[in-house]
N, C-alpha and C positions, 0 to 999 in steps of 0.2 A: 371356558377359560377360567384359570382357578385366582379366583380374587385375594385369596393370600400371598399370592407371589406379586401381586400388584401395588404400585404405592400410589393412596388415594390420589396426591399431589396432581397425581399426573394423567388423571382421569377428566373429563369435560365434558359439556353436553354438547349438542351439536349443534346448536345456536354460537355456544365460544369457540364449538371446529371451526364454525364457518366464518365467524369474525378472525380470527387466526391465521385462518389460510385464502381470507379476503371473498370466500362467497359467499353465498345465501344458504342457509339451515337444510334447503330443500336440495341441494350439491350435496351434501354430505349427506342425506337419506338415499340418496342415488348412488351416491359410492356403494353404500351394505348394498343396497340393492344386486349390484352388479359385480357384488363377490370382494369390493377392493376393501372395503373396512368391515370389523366384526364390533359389534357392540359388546359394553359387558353390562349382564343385568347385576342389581345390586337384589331386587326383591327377589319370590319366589315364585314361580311356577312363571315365567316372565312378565311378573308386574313388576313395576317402580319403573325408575326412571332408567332409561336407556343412557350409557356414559362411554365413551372411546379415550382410549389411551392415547397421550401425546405422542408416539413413536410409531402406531398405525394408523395415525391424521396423517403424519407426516406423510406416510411411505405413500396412504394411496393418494394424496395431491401431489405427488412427485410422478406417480406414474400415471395419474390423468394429464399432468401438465404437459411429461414427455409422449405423449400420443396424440396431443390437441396439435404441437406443430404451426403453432398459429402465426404469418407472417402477417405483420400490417405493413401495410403500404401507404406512406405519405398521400396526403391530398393534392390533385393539381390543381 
């Protein structure tokens, strides 16, 4: 991904994905995992810290959310 088209602003770690989009740190490593988010490296050769753009948090808790499907049902 090419980091000059990107504004830092709007970059995070995945500790503040997860507080953001209300999961745990290990939810958003599980997103890259499974293709729905891409990190961007700021170092070289992929050292530093891994950061996600706020507009591909967004997309993949939108599309994990709309696949979870999850009904609860009152207690009796």
């Amino acid at each position: 991904m090419e980091l000059t088209a990107i504004d830092p602003r709007d970059l995070m770690t995945a500790t503040q994905a997860a507080a953001l989009c209300g999961v745990r740190p290990v939810t958003v490593r599980q997103w890259v995992f499974k293709g729905l988010l891409t990190a961007v490296n700021l170092g070289e050769h992929d050292k530093g810290p891994k950061l996600y753009r706020l507009q591909d948090v967004a997309r993949a808790e939108k599309a994990t959310r709309a696949r979870a499907r999850r009904v609860l049902v009152p207690a009796a």
